[in-house]
BAPA-123334 format. One record per atom (N, C-alpha, C, O): z, y, x. Coordinates in steps of 0.02 Angstrom, whole numbers, plus 50000, padded with zeros to 5 digits. Layout:
<nodes>
ZYX...
</nodes>
This chain:
<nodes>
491375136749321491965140249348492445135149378492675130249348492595137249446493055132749463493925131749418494205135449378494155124549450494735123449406495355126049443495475123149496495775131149425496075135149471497015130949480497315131249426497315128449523497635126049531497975130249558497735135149588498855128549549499315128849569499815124749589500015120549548500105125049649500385120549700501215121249714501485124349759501635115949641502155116749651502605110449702502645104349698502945116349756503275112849803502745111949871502185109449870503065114449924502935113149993502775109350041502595111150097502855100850007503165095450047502715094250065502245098150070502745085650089502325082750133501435081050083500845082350095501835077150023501245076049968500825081749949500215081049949501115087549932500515094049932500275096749971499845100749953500415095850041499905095350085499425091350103498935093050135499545085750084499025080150081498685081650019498075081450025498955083249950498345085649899498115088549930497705085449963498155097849951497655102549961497255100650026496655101450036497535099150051497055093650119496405091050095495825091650113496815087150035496105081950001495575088349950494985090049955496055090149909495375097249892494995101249909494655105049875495055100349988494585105450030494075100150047493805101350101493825094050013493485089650029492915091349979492315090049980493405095549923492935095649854492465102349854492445105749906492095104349796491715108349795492185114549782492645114349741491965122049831492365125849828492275129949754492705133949736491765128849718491295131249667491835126449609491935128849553492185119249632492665116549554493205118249564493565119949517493405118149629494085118349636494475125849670494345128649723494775127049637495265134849687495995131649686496145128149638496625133049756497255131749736497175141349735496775144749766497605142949698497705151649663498395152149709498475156949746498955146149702499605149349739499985144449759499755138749755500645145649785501025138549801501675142649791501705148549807502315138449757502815138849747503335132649805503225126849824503915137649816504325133849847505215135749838505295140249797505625133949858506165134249854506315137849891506865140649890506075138449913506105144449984505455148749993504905145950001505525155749993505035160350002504605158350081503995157450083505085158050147504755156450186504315151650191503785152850220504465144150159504135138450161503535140050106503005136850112503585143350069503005145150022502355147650055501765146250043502705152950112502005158550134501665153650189501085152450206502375150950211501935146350289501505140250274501165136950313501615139350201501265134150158500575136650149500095133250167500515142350122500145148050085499415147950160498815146650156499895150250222499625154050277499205149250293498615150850299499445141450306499225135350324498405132350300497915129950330498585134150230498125131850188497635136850151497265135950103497785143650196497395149250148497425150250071496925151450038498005149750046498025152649990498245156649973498755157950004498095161249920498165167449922498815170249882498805176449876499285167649859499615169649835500585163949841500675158649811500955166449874501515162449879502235164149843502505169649854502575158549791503315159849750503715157449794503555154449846504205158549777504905158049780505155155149720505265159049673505275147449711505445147849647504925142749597504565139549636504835141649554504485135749514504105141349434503645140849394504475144449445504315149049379503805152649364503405152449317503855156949427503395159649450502635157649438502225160149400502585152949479501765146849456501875146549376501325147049349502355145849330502255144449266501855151049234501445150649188502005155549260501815158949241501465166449243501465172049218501145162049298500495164249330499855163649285499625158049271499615168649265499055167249200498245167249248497705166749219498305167949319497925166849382497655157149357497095155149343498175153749358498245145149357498035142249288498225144449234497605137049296497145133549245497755126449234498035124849181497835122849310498355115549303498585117549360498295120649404499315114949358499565113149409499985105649438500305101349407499855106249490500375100149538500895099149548501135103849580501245095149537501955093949548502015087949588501975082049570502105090849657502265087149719502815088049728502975086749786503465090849675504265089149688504435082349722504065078649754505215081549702505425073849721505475071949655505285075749610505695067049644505705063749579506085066049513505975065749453506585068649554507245070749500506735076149451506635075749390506435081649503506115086449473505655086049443505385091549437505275080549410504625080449406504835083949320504555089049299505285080649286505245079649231505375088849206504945092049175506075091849229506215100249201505605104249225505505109349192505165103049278504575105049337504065104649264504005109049221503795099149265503165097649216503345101549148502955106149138503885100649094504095104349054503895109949061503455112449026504265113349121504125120149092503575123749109503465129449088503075119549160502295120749166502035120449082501745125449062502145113849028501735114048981502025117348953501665120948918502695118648944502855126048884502575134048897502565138848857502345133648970501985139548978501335140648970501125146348973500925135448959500375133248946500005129348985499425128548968500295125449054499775125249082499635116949090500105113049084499095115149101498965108249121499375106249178499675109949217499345099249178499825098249223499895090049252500035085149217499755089949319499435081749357500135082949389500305087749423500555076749368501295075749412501185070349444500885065349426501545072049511501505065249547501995058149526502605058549516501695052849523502265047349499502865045649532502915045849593503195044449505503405041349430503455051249391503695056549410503005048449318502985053949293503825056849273503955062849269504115053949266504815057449256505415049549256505235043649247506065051849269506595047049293506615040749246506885035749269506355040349179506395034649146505865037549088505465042249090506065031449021505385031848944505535036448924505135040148896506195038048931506575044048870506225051448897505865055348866506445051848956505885058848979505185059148978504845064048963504955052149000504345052149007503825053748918503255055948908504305051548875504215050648784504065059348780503615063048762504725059948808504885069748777504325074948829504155080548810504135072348882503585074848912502735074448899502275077748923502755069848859501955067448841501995071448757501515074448734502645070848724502505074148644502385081348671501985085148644502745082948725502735091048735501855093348740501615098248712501555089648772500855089848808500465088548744500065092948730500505082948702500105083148638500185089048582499775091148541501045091448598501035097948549500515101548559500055102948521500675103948649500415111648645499565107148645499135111448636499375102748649498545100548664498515101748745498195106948747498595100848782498795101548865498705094848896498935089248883498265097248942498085088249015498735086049032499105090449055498935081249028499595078349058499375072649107499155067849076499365072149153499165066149194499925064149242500225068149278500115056349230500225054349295499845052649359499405048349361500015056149409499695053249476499625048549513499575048749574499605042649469499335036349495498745036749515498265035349478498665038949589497835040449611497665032349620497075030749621498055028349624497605021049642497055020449599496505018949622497185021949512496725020449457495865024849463495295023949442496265030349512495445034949526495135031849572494555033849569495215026149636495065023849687494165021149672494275016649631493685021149677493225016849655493245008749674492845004349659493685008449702493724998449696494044998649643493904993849607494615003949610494885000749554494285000249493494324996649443493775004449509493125004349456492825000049446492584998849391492734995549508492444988749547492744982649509492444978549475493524983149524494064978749504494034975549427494084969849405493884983749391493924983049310493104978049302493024972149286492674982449319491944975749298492014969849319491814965349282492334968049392492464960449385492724956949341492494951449325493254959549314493964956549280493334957149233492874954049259493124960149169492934961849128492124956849117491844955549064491964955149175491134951649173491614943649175491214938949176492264941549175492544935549196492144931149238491994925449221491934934149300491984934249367492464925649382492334919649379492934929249397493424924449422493884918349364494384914849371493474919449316493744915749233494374919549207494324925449192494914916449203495474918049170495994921349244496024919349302496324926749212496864927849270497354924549246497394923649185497734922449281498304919549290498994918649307499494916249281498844921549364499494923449421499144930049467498614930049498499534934649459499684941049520500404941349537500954940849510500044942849615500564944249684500334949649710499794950649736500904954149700500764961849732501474960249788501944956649772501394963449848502114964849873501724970449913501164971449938502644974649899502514981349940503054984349963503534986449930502974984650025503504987750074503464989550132502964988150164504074993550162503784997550206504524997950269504864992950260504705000850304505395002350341505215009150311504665011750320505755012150273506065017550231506735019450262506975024950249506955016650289507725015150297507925024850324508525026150320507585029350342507515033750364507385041450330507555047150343506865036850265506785044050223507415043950173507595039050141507675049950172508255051150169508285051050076508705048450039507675054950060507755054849968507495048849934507385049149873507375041549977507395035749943508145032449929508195027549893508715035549960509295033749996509645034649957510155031549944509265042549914509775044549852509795042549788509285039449771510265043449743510305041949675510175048549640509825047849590510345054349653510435061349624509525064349641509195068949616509355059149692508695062049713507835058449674507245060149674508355051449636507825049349607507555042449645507015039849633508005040049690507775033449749507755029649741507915027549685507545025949791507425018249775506615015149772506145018249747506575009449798505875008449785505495005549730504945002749726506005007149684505815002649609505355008149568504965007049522505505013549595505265022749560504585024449614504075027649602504815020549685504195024549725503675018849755503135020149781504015010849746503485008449761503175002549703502654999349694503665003049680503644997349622503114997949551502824993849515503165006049555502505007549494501965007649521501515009749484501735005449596501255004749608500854995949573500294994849549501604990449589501224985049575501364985049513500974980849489501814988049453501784987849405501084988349362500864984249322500804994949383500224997849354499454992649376498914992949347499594989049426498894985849445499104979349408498594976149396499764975349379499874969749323499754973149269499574969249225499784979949246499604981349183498874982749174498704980349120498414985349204497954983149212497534978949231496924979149223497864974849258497434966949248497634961449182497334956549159498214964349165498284959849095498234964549058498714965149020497664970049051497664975748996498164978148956498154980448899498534977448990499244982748967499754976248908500244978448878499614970748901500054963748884500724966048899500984968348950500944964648838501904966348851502264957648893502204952148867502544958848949502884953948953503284950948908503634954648873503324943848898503884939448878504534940848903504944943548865504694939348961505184938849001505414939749073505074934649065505564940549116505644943749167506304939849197506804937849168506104939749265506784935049300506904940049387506524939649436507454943749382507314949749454507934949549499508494947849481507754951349559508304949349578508084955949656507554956449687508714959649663509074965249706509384967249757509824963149771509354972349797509974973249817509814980449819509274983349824510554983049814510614992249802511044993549876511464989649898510884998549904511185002449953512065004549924512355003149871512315008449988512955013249971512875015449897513235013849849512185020749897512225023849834512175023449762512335026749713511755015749780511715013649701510995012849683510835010949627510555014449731509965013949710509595007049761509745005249817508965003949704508754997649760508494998449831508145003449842508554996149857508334995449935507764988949931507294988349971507904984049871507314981349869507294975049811507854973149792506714971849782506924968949730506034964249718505464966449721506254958149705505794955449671505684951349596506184948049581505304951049563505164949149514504524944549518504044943449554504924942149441504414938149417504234938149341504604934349310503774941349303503654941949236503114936749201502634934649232503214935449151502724932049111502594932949067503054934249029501914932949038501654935749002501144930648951500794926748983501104930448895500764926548845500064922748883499784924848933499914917648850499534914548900499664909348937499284904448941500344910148976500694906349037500264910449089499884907049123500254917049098500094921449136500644923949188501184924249159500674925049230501244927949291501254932649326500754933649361501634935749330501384940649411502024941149443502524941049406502104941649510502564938449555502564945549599502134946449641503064950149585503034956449624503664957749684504234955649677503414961449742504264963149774503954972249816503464975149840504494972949803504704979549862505274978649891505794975449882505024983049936505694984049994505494989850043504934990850066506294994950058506154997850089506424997550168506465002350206506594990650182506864989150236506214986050286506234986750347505884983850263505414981650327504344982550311504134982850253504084982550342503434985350325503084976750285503144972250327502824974650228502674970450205501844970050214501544974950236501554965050199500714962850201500544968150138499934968350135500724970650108500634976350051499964973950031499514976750062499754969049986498864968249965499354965449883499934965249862498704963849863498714962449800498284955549809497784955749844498444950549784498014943649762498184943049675498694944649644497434939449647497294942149585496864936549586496304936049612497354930249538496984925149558496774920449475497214919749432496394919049470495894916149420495704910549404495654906749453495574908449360495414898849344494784898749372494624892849374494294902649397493854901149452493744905049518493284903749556494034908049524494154913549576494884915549605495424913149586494794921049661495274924349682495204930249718495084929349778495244935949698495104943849725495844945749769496424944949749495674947649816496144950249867495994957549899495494958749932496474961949885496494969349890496984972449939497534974849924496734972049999497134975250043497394982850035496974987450034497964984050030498134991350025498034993049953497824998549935498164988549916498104990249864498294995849820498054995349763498695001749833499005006149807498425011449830498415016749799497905010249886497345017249896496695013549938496485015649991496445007649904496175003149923495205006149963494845010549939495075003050009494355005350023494075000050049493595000950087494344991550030493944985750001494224980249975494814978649983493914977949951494064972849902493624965749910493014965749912494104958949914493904952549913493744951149879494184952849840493174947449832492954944149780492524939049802492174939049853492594934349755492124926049792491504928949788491174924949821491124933049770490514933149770490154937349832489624936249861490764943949842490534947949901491174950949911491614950449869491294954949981491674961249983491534966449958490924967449959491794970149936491684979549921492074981049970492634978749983491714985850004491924993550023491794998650019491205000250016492225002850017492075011249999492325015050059492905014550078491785019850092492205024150138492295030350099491965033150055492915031750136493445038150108492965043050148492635041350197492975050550118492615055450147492885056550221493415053550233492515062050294492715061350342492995070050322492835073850277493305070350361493505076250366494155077250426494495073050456494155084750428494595089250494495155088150485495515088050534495485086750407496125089750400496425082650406496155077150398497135084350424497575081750442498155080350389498465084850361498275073250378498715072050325499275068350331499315067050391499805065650299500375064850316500535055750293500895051650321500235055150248500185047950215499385044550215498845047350207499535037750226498915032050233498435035150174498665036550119497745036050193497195037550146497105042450094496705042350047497655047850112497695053250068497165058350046497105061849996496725057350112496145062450070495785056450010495345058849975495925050549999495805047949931496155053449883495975052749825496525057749891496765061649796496435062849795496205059449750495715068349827495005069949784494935067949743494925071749695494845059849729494755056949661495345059449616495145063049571495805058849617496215058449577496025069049532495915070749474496085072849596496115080149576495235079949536495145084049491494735075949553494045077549528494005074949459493665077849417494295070249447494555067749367494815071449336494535074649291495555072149355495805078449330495595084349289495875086849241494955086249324494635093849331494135091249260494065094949211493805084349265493165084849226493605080649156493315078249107494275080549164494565079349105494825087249075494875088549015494915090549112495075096949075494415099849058494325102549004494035099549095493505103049059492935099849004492385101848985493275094948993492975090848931493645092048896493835086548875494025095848882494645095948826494815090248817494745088048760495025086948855495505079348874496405083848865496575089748871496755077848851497275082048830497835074348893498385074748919497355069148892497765063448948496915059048965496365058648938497195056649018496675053649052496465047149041496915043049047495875044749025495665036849024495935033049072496095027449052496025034049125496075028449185496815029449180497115024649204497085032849164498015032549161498155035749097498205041849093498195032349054498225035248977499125038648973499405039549028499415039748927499925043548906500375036348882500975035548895499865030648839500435026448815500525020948868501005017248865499975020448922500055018348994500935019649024501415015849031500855024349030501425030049075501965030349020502335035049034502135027948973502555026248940502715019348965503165018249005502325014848941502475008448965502915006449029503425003049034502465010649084502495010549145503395011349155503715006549177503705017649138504155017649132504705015549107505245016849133504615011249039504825006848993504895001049064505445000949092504364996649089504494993249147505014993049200505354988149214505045000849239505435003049272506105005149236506595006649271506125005349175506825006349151507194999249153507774997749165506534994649134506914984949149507134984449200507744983449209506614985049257506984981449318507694988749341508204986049364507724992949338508394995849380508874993049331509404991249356508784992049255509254988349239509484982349241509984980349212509124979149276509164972049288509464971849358509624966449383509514976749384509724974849476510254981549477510424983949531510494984349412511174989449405510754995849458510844996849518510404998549422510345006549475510335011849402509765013149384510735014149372510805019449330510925026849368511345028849409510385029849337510315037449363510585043149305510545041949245510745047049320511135052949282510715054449221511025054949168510035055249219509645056349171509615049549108509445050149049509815044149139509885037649095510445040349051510355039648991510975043149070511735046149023511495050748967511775050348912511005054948978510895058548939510665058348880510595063548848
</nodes>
C-alpha cells in the first residue's frame, strides 16, 4: 500500500518535493492533499500537481484521516507549532530543516514523537544522497587514515530572499545554510562534542547573520573550519582531509560526486519532465523513499538522521547565533 502524504504549505520547497515524488513508484507513494494559507494557493497547488484534495489552513491536513505522514515545507518559524500539531493528531511527520528554531523546541518536538511512537524526521536530504553512503564506507574502511581538519564553506547571494532577512521569520544563514556544514562535521567526527569554538559575524538591520565563520575543535586536535554567507555565491564543496588522504565533495549539501585518492564517485540523479526550483531537487526522492521504508518498518526516527543527531544539531546552532548575538523570540520563551 502506498505511503499517503500530505503537503503542508505551497511554496517553492513543496513543489520541488512533489516534483521529486513523481519520480517514485506510484504503487509507494500518494500526496492525498495540500494545505495553504490561502485557499487559492492551495487548489492552484493542488491543480498543478494533480492532487486531489486542497486546505485552507494547516489543520485541516492534521486531520485528515486520508494522510499516513506529512511535509512541512513551511518557513522556519513554523516548522516547530506545524510539526506539533501533525504528531498530536497522529501523524508522521518529515520537516524540512532546521527541524525547529533552537534544542528547546527541537527537545519538546522529538519527546512529542516518541510519546505518541510517530516517524519524526529532519530533512536533511544530504544524509539520503548515495555519496553520503559512499562517504560513510570510506571514512569507516580508514581510507584516508585519520581525519583531521574539515572545510565546508557555503554561500550564496541571498541578499534578495526576503525571509533570510527576517528575525520573526526564522533568518539568517546560520538556520539555512550552516546546518548543512554542521551535519557533514558531525558525521565525519561521528557526532564528537566539540571542545571549543572560536566564530566570528556579521548580522543585518534585523538582527539575524548575513554571515559567519568558524572554527571548532574537537578531541584529537581534530578541526573543522566552516563559513556561510548570504552575500556572495561561495566554492560551496566540502574538503575532508586525512593523515593519508583527502576527499573533496563538490556541492556538498546534494552531492552527485565525490573525490577520493583512490577514484571518483558519481551518481546520476534520475531524468525527468518536471521542473524544479532549487539545485538537484529531484534528489528528495531519496530523502521521501527512506522516509516511507522507515514507516513501514515501525521506525519511530531515522538511522541516517537520528533524533539525538537533530538535537545536537541544534544545540550547535543555538552556539553559534549566540556567539555572533542573533536571539529569536522562541529563545525568550
Amino acid at each position: 500500500m502506498a505511503l499517503r502524504w500530505g503537503i503542508v504549505s505551497a511554496g517553492k520547497i513543496s513543489h520541488d518535493f512533489v516534483g521529486a515524488l513523481k519520480s517514485l513508484s506510484h504503487e509507494d507513494h500518494k500526496v492525498v492533499a495540500v494545505a495553504a494559507r490561502s485557499l487559492s494557493n492551495a487548489e492552484d497547488f493542488a491543480k498543478n500537481h494533480n492532487i486531489p484534495k486542497a486546505y485552507e489552513g494547516y489543520l485541516k491536513i492534521a486531520e485528515d484521516d486520508d494522510i499516513d505522514i506529512v511535509y512541512v515545507g513551511t518557513l522556519n518559524h513554523q516548522h516547530f507549532p506545524v510539526s506539533k500539531m501533525m504528531l498530536e493528531h497522529g501523524k508522521h511527520v518529515l520537516c524540512e530543516k532546521p527541524l525547529t528554531m533552537n534544542q528547546k523546541q527541537t527537545s519538546e518536538l522529538i519527546g512529542i514523537a516518541i510519546q505518541k511512537k510517530l516517524f519524526l524526521m529532519e530533512g536533511i536530504w544530504s544524509r539520503c544522497f548515495p555519496i553520503y553512503t559512499e562517504l560513510k564506507y570510506i571514512l569507516d574502511a580508514g581510507s584516508i587514515g585519520d581525519v583531521i581538519q574539515i572545510n565546508v564553506n557555503f554561500g550564496f547571494d541571498l541578499q534578495d530572499v526576503d525571509r533570510l532577512k527576517s528575525k520573526k521569520l526564522g533568518g539568517g544563514t546560520i538556520l539555512d545554510l550552516g546546518i548543512y556544514a554542521l551535519q557533514l562535521t558531525q558525521l565525519v567526527f561521528k557526532g564528537a562534542s566539540p571542545l571549543n569554538m572560536a566564530v566570528i559575524g556579521g548580522l543585518n538591520e534585523d538582527g539575524v547573520d548575513e554571515y559567519t565563520s568558524s572554527i571548532w575543535k574537537y578531541p584529537g586536535d581534530r578541526i573543522a573550519c566552516l563559513s556561510t554567507s548570504g552575500k556572495a555565491e561561495y566554492p560551496n564543496e566540502a574538503v575532508i582531509i586525512g593523515t593519508r588522504g583527502i576527499i573533496r565533495i563538490p556541492e556538498f549539501w546534494c552531492p552527485t560526486k565525490m573525490l577520493a585518492p583512490e577514484k571518483t564517485y558519481e551518481f546520476k540523479l534520475p531524468t525527468t519532465s518536471a521542473k524544479f526550483n532549487f539545485h538537484n531537487s529531484v534528489g528528495l526522492l531519496f530523502e521521501a523513499e527512506h522516509a516511507r521504508k522507515c514507516v513501514k518498518s515501525g521506525m519511530i526516527e531515522s538511522p541516517l538522521i537520528t533524533h539525538a543527531e537533530s538535537i545536537q544539531l541544534a544545540s550547535y546552532m543555538d552556539a553559534l547565533r549566540a556567539s555572533v548575538g542573533v536571539v529569536f523570540e522562541e529563545d525568550k520563551q
